[in-house]
C-alpha positions in Angstrom: -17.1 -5.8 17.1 -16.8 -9.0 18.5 -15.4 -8.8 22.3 -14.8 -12.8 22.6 -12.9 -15.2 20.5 -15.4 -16.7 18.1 -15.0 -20.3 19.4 -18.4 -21.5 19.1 -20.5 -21.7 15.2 -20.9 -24.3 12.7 -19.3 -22.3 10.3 -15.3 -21.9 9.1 -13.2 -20.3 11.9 -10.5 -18.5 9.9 -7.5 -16.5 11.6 -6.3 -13.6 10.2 -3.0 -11.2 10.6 -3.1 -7.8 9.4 -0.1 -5.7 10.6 -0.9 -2.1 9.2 -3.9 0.1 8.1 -3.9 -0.5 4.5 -4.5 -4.5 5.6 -6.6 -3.6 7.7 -9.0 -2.0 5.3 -8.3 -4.7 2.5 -8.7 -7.3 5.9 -12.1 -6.0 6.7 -13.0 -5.8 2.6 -12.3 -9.5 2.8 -14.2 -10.4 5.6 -17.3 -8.8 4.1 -16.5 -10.9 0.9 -16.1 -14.3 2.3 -19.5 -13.4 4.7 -21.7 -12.5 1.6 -20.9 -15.9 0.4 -20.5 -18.2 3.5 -22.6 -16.2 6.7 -21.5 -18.3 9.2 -17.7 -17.6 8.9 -16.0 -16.8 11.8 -12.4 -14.6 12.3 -10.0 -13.9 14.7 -6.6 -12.6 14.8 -4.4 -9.7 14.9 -7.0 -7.3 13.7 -7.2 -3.3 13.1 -10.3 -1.5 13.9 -12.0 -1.8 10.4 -11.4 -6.0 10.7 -12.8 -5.6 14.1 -16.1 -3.1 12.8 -16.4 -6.0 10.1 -16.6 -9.0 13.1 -13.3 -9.9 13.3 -12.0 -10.7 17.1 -8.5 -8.6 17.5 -6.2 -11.1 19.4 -3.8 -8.3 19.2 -3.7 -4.6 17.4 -0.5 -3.5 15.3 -1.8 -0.9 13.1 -1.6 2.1 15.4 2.2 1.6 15.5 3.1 0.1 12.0 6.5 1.0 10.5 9.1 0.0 8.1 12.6 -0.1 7.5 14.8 1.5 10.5 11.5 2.2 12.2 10.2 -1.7 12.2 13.0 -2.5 14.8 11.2 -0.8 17.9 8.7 -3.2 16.8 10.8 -6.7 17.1 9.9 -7.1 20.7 6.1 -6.7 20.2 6.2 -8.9 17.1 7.9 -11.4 19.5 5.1 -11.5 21.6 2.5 -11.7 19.3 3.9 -14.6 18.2 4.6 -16.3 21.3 0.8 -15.3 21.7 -0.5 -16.8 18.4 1.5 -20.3 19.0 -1.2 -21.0 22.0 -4.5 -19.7 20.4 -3.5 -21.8 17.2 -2.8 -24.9 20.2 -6.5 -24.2 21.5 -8.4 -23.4 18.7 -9.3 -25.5 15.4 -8.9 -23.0 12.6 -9.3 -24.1 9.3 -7.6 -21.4 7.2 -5.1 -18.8 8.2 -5.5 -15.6 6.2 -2.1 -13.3 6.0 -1.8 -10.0 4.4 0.8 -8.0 3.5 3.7 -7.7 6.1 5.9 -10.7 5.6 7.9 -10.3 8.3 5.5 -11.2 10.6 3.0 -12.7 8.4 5.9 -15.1 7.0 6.3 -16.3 10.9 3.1 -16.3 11.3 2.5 -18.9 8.3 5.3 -21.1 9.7 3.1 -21.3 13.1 -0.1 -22.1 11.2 1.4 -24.8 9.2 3.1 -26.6 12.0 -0.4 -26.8 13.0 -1.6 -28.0 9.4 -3.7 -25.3 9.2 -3.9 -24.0 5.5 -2.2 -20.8 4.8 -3.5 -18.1 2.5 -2.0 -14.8 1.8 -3.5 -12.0 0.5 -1.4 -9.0 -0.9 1.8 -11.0 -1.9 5.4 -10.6 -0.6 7.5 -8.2 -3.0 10.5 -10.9 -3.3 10.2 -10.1 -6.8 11.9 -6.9 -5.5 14.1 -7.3 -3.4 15.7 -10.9 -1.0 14.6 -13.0 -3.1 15.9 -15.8 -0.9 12.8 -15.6 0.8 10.8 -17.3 -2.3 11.7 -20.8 -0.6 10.1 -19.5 2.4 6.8 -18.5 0.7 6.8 -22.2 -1.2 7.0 -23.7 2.4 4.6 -21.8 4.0 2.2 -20.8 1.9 -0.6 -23.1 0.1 -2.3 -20.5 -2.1 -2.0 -17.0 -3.1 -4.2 -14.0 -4.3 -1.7 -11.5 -5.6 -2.8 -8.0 -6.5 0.0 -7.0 -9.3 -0.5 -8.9 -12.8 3.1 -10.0 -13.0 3.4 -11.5 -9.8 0.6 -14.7 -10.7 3.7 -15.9 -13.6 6.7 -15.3 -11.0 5.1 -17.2 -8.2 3.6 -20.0 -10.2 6.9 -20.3 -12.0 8.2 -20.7 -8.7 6.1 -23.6 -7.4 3.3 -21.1 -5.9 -0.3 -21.3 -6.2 -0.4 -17.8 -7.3 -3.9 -15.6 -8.4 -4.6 -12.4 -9.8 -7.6 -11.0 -8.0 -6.9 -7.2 -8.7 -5.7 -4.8 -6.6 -7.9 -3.4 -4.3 -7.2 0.1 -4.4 -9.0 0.6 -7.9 -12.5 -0.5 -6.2 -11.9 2.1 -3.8 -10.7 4.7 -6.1 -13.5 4.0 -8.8 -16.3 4.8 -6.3 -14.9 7.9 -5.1 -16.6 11.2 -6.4 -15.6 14.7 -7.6 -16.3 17.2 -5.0 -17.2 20.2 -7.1 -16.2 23.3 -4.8 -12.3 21.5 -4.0 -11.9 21.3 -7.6 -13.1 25.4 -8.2 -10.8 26.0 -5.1 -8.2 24.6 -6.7 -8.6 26.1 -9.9 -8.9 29.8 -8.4 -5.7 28.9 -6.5 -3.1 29.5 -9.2 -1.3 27.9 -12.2 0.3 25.6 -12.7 -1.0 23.4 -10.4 1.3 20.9 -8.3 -0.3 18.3 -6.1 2.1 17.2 -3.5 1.3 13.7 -1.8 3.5 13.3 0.8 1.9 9.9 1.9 -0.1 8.7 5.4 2.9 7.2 7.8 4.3 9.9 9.9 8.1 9.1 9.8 7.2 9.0 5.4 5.7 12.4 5.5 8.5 13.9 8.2 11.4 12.6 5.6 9.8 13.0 2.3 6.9 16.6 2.7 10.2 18.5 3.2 12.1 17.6 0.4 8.5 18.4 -1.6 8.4 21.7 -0.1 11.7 22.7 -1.4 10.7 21.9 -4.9 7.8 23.7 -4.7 9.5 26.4 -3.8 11.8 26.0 -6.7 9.0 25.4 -9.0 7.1 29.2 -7.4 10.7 30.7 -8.8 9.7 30.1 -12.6 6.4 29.9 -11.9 5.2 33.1 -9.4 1.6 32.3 -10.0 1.9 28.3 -9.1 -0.8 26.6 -6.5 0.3 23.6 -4.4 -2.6 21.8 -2.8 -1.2 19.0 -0.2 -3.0 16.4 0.3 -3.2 15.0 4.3 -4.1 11.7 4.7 -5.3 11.6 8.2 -5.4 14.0 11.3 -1.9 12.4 12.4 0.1 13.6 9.5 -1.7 16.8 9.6 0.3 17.8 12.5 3.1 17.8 10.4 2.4 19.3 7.2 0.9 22.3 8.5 3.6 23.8 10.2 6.1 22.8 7.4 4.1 23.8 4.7 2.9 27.0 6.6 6.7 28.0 7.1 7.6 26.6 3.3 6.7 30.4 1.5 4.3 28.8 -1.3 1.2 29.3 -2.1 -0.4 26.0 -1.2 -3.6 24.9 1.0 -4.1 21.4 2.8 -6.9 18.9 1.7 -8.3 15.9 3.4 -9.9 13.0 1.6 -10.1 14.8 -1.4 -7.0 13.0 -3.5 -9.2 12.7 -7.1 -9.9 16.3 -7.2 -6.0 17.4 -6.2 -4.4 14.8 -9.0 -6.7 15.4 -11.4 -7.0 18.9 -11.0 -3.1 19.4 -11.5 -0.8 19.8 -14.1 1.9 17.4 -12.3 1.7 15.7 -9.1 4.9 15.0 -6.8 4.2 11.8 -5.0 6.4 9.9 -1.9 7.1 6.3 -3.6 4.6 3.5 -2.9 1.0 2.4 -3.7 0.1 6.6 -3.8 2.3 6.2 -7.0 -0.8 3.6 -8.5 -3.6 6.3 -7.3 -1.7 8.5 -9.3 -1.5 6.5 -12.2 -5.0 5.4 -11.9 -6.2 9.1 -13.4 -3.2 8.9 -15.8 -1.6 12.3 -14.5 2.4 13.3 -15.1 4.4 12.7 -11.7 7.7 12.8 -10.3 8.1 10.0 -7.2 10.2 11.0 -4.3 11.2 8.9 -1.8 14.5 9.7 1.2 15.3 6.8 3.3 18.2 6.3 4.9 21.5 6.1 3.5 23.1 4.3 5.9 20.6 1.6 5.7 20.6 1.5 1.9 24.2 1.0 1.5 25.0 -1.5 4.4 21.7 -3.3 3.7 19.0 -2.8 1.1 21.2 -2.0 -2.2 22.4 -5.8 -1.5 19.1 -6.7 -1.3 16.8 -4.7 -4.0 16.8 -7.3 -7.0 15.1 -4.9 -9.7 16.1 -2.3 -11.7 13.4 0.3 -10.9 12.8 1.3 -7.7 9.0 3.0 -8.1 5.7 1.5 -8.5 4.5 2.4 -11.7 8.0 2.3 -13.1 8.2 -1.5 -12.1 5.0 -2.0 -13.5 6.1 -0.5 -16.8 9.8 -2.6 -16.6 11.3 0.8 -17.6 11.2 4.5 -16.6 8.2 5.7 -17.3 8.0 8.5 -14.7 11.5 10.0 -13.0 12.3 8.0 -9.7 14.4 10.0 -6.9 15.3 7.3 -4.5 15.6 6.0 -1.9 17.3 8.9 -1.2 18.4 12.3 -2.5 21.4 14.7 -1.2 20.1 17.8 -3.2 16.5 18.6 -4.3 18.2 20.6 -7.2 17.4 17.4 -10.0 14.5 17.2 -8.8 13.2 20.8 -9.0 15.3 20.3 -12.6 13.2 17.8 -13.5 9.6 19.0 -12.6 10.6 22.3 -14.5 11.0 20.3 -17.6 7.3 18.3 -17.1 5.6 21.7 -16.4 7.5 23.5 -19.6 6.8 21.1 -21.6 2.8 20.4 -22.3 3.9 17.2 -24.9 5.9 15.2 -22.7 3.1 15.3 -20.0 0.5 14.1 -22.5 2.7 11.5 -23.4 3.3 10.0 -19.9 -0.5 10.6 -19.4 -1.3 8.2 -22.0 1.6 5.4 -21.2 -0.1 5.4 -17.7 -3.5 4.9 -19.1 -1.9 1.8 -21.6 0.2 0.8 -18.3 -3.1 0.4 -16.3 -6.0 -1.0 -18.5 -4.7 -4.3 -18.3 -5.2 -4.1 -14.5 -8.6 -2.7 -14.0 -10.3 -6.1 -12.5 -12.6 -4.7 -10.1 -13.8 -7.2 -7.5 -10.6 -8.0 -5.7 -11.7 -8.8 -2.3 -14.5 -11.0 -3.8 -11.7 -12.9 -5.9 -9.6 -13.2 -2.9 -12.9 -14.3 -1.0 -13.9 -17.4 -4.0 -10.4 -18.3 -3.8 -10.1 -19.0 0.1 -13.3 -20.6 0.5 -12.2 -22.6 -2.1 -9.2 -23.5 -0.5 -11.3 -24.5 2.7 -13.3 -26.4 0.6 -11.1 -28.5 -0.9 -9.7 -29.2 2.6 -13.3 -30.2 3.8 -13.9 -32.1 1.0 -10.5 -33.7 1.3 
């Protein structure tokens, strides 16, 4: 970890904003990318543990208190100061790139600081405004100088847009493709009952706390025409755990809890219920049936987002596909009664899951570029370059 700002080096002195733990990961990733090629590059910024573990200096740390939607508002005020914060530490320091990922609503801020400064801006895990306020596109063409987008689609809509827009590959296949099967989960698993139902109730707190119960109720459904099924729950991290445990121990299925262990779950299971998001792409990535599962709030859908969201499909995969491929409930649900419906029909039917199995598969090769932080990593030092050379 470095305990001072990184002011003195020969080398590029890059900041860099990562607001949650996923960019922090993919952060760090890119730090150890652009320092196998160019050593003596230098970073500082708002910075997680891993981007601090990887040499980063943390000017500031969000990721223990990320959020979204109704949630992100306690976090206006410490956004606010961040940025005040930022505004002087670009004032004092020469940085010759500024490195954003993810989290536009302060990274988009953030870019507008930088370039006041003329400090090239570089973001890393795109904006959605494909998906929803797309007004903002103006805002990334301002701001912005290059791109290294992780979706395949998004390198045509951004460039058709005026945006110097990349596909590097998402960055979640590297990690998935280097995990291994753990053989005694996957026996567990298969002594535990049939059919098996993986539930993925996803690693934010105030996700698991709206979506794990409506999961449970399913299951429950699902253990009605099925007395023998197994539910292993996947737990993302010792904070969630202290959720799902006394929910799922008070649910009345036959489940058990596993940590880390995600391959051996979805590919151990007949169908997989999964809370909406990037979990929907791990899903995909082993080509196994799900149902997504997502309950926001209603109030905030209708007096906000439903005049926002700009595509048809709300899920991951299903947006990917530009149809439904797998059955979306959300961003909300009043009765878990469709739902439980629905997952009847997968299980019952044997044909219909070997057909979504193989549209994932078809939906997914075209995606499988592994190397994305060392594709983000060419493309920034490229982008310095230029500016050097310039």
């Amino acid at each position: 970890m470095v305990s001072s700002p990184p002011i003195d080096g020969e080398g590029p002195l890059i900041f860099i904003s990562a607001a949650e733990p996923s960019a922090d990961l993919h952060g760090a990733s890119l730090i150890r990318a652009v320092q196998a090629v160019e050593p003596t590059a230098r970073f500082a910024g708002i910075a997680g543990p891993a981007m601090q573990e990887a040499g980063c200096w943390a000017l500031h740390d969000m990721t223990s208190r990320s959020a979204m939607l109704v949630s992100a508002l306690a976090n206006v005020g410490e956004g606010l100061r961040v940025l005040s914060t930022t505004r002087k530490h670009f004032g004092r320091y020469p940085f010759d790139a500024a490195v954003l990922i993810d989290s536009p609503v302060l990274n988009l801020a953030l870019a507008k600081v930088a370039k006041k400064r003329q400090v090239p801006v570089f973001y890393y895990i795109a904006p959605q405004v494909w998906a929803w306020a797309r007004y903002r596109v103006g805002r990334v063409r301002r701001r912005v100088d290059r791109m290294a987008v992780i979706l395949p689609f998004e390198e045509r809509f951004f460039r058709e847009r005026g945006i110097d827009a990349s596909y590097v590959g998402h960055p979640l296949f590297d990690t998935l493709s280097a995990r291994e099967v753990d053989p005694e989960v996957r026996n567990a698993i298969q002594r535990g009952g049939r059919p098996v139902v993986a539930l993925i109730p996803g690693s934010r707190s105030h996700v698991v706390k709206a979506v794990l119960p409506g999961q449970l109720e399913v299951a429950r459904g699902i253990s009605e025409r099925f007395p023998d099924a197994f539910f292993p729950i996947s737990v993302a991290n010792d904070r969630v755990r202290r959720i799902i445990e006394p929910l799922a121990a008070g649910s009345g299925i036959n489940y058990a809890t596993y940590q880390g262990k995600n391959r051996d779950l979805i590919e151990s299971a007949e169908l997989v219920l999964v809370v909406s998001g990037t979990s929907t792409l791990e899903v995909a990535y082993y080509h196994q049936p799900m149902v997504v599962m997502y309950n926001s709030s209603r109030l905030v859908y209708h007096l906000l987002a439903r005049w926002l969201i700009s595509t048809p499909h709300l899920s991951l995969v299903n947006i990917l596909a530009e149809r439904r491929l797998v059955p979306e409930f959300m961003p909300y649900y009043t009765s878990t009664t469709p739902i439980t419906r629905c997952a009847l029909e997968l299980l019952e039917s044997p044909e219909r899951r070997e057909s979504m199995s193989r549209e994932l598969a078809d939906l997914l090769a075209p995606m499988r570029k592994p190397g994305a932080p060392d594709h983000a990593a060419a493309l920034l030092l490229d982008m310095i370059g230029g500016r050097d050379g310039g």
